[in-house]
Structure formats: structure tokens, C-alpha cells
Rosetta silent file (secondary structure, phi, psi, omega in degrees, C-alpha in Angstrom):
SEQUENCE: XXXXXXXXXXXXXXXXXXXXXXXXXXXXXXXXXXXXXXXXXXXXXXXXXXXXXXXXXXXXXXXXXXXXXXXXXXXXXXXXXXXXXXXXXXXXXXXXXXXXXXXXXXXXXXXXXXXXXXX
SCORE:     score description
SCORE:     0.000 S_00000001
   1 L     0.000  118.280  160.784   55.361   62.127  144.520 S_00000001
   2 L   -82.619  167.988  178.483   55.292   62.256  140.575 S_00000001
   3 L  -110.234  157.065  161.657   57.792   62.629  138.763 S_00000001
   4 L   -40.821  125.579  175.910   58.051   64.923  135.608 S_00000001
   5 L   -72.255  166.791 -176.456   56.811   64.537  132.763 S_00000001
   6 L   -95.967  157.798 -174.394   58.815   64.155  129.938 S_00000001
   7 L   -50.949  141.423  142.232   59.027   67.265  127.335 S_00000001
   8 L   -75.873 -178.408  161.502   56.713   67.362  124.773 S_00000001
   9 H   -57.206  -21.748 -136.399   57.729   68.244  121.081 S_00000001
  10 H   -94.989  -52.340  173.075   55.956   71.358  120.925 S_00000001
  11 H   -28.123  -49.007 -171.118   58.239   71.940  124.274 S_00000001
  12 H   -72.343  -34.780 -149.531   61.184   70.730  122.827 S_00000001
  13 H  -106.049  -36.371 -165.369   60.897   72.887  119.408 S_00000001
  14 L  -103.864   19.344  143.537   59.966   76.297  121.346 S_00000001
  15 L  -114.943   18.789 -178.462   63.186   75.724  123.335 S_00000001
  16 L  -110.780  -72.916  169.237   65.101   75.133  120.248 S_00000001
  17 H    -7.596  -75.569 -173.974   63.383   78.165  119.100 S_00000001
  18 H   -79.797   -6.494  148.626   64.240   80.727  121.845 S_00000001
  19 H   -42.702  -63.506  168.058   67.714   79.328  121.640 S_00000001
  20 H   -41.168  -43.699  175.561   67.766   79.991  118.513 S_00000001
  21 H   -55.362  -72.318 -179.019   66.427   83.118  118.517 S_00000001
  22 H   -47.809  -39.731  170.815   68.839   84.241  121.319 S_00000001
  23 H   -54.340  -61.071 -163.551   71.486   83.200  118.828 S_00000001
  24 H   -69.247  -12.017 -167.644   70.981   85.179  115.990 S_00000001
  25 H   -99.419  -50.048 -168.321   70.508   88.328  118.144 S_00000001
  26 H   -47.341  -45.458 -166.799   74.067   87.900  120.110 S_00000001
  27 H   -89.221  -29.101  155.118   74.952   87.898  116.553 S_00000001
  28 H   -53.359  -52.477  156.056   72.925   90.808  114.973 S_00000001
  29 H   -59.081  -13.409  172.973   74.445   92.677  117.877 S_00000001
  30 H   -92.404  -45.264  163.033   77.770   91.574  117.555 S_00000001
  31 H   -36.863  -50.877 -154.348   77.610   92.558  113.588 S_00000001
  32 H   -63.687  -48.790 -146.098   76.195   96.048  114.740 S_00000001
  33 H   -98.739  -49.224 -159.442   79.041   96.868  117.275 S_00000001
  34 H   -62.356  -49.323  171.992   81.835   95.202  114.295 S_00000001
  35 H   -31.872  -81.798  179.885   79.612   97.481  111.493 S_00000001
  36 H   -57.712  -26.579  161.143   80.369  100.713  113.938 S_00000001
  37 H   -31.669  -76.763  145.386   83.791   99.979  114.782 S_00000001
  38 H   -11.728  -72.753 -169.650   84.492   99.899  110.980 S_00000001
  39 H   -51.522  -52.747 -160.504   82.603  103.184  110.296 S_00000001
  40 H   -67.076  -44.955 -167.529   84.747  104.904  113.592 S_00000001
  41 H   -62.329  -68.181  139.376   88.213  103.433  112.468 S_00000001
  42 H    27.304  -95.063 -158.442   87.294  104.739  109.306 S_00000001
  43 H   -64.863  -47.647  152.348   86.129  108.288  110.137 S_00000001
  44 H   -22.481  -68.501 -174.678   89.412  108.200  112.062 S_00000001
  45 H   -67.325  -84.248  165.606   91.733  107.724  109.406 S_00000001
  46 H    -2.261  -41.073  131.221   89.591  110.540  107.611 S_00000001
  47 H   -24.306  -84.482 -178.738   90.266  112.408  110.241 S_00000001
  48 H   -79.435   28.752 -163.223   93.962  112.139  110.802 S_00000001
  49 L  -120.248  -12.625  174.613   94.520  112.349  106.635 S_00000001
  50 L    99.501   21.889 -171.685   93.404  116.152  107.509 S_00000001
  51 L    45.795   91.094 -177.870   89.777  115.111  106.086 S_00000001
  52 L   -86.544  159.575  172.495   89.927  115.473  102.194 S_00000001
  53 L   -67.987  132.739  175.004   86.627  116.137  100.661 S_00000001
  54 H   -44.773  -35.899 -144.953   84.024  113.573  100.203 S_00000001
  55 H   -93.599  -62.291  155.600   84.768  114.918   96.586 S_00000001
  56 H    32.186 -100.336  166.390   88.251  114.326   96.654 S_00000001
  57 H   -55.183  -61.061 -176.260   88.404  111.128   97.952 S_00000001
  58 H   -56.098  -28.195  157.132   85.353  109.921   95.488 S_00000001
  59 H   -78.700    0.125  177.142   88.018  111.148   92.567 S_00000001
  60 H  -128.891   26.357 -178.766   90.561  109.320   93.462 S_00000001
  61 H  -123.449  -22.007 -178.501   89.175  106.200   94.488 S_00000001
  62 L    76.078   43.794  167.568   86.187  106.468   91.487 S_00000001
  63 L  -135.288  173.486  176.010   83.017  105.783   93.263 S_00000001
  64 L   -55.987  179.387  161.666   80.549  108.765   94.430 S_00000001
  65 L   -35.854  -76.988 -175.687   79.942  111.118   96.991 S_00000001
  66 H   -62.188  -30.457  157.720   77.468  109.779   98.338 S_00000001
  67 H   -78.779    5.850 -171.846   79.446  106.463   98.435 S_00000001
  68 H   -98.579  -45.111 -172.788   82.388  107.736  100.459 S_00000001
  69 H   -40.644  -59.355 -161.515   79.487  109.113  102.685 S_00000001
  70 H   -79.878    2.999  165.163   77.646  105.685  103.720 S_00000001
  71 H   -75.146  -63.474 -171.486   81.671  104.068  103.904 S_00000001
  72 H   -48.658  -14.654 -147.418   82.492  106.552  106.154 S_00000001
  73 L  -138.322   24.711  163.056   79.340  106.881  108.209 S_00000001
  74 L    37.704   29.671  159.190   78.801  102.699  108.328 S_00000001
  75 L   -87.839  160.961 -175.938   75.447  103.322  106.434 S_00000001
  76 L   143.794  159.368 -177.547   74.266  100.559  104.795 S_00000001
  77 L   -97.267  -36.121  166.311   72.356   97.184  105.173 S_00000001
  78 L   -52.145  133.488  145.687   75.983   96.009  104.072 S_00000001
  79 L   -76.819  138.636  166.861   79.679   96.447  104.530 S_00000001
  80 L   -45.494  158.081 -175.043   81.299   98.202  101.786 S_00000001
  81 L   -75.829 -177.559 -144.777   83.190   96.491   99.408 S_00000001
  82 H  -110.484  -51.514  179.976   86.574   95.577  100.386 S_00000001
  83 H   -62.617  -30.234  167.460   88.280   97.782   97.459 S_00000001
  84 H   -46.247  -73.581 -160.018   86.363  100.971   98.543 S_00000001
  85 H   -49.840  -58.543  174.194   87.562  100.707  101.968 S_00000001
  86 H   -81.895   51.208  136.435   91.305   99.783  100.876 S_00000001
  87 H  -119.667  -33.056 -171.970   91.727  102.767   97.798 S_00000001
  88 H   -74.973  -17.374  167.774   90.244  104.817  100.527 S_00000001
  89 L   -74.422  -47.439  169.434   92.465  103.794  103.084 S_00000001
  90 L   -71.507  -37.618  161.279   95.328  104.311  100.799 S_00000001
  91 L   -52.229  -37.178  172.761   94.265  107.865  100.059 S_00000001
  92 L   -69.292  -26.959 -171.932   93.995  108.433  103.660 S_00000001
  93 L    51.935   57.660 -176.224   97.821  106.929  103.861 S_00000001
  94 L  -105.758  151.392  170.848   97.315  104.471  106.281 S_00000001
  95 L   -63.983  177.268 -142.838  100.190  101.442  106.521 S_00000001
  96 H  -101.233  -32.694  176.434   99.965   98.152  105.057 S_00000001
  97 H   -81.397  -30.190  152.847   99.619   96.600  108.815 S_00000001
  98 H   -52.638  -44.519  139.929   96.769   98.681  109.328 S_00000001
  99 H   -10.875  -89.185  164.001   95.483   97.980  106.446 S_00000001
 100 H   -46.248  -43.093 -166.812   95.720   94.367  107.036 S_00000001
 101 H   -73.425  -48.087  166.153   94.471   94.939  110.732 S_00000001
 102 H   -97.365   17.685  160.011   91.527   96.330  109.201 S_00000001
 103 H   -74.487  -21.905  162.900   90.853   93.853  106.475 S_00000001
 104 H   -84.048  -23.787  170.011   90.297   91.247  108.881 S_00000001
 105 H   -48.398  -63.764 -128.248   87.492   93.631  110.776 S_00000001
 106 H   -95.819  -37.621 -167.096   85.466   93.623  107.430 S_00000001
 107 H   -59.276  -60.109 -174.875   86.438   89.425  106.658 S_00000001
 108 H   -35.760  -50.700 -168.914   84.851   89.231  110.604 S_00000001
 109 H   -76.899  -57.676  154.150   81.809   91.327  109.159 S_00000001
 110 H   -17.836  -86.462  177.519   81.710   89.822  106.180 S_00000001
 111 H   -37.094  -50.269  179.212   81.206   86.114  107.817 S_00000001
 112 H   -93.073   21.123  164.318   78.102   87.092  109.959 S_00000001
 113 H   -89.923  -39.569 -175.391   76.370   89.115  107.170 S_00000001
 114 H   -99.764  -28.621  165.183   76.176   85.459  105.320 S_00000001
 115 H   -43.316  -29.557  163.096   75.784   84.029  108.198 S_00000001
 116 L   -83.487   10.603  165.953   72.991   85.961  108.818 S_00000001
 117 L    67.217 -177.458 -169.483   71.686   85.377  105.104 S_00000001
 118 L   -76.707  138.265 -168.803   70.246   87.937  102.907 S_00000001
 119 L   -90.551    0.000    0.000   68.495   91.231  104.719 S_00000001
């Protein structure tokens, strides 16, 4: 009977590899589903504020249109900054524990976007 050989490196490194690998996508996918959450909780509050106008909302938080669009709509390589989301959130007249509830989604997003390094 022989016995088994022992691993090689090359062995050893392309099973560090597909570990590896395996990692970062549980975590690209876990970003993805945190990303859309965001966007929906979001579109929600947008929603139940009686939907003000992208233009609206871009005067009274003092970014663009087009930036209340990709906040709203989770476009982006990015999460939105943290003050977009809370003056928009306040416009919307959501409470301070919501608020809060959803400032830790975006720290949570935050952490695996540098964990995942620059895109």
C-alpha cells in the first residue's frame, strides 16, 4: 500500500488560492446584498416622505440630481457618503433610531469596501 504523498507547494498555494478566492466572493456578495438593502431602505423612506422631487431633496441637502439619483438607486462603485444619506434622511423625517439603525448598515458597508481595497 503507499501512502500519500505529501502536498507539494504549488498544491499548497492553489489551495490557499481557491480559499482565498472563495473568500473575497462570500464577501463581494455579501457587500452587494448590504449595497441593495441600503438603496431599498432608502427608496423606502423616499417613499413614505410622499417622494419629494429628486430636485427638492438635491436643494435641501445641496448635492445634485443626479446625486440623489445614484443614493437612492444604490448606483455606484461606492456607498454614498455618510452626510448625503443622513441630510437626506432628515428631509425624508426619519427618527434618530433609524437613523442610527441605518448608520451602522453603511459603517458594515463601509468596512468591506476597504476591505475589499480600491475597485
Amino acid at each position: 500500500m503507499l501512502s500519500p504523498r505529501p502536498p507539494r507547494p504549488a498544491d499548497v498555494l492553489y489551495r490557499a488560492a481557491i480559499h482565498r478566492h472563495a473568500w473575497m466572493m462570500d464577501d463581494a456578495v455579501k457587500l452587494g446584498a448590504l449595497r441593495r438593502r441600503l438603496a431599498e431602505e432608502l427608496m423606502e423612506a423616499h417613499r413614505e416622505a410622499g417622494e419629494p422631487s429628486y430636485s427638492v431633496i438635491a436643494g435641501q441637502v445641496g448635492i445634485s440630481k443626479s446625486t440623489v439619483f445614484r443614493v437612492l438607486n444604490g448606483i455606484g462603485e461606492r456607498s454614498p457618503k455618510w452626510h448625503h444619506v443622513d441630510d437626506m434622511l432628515e428631509v425624508f423625517g426619519r427618527s434618530d433610531r433609524e437613523v442610527e439603525r441605518l448608520r451602522a448598515l453603511w459603517v458594515e458597508i463601509r468596512a468591506l469596501e476597504k476591505a475589499a481595497g480600491p475597485s
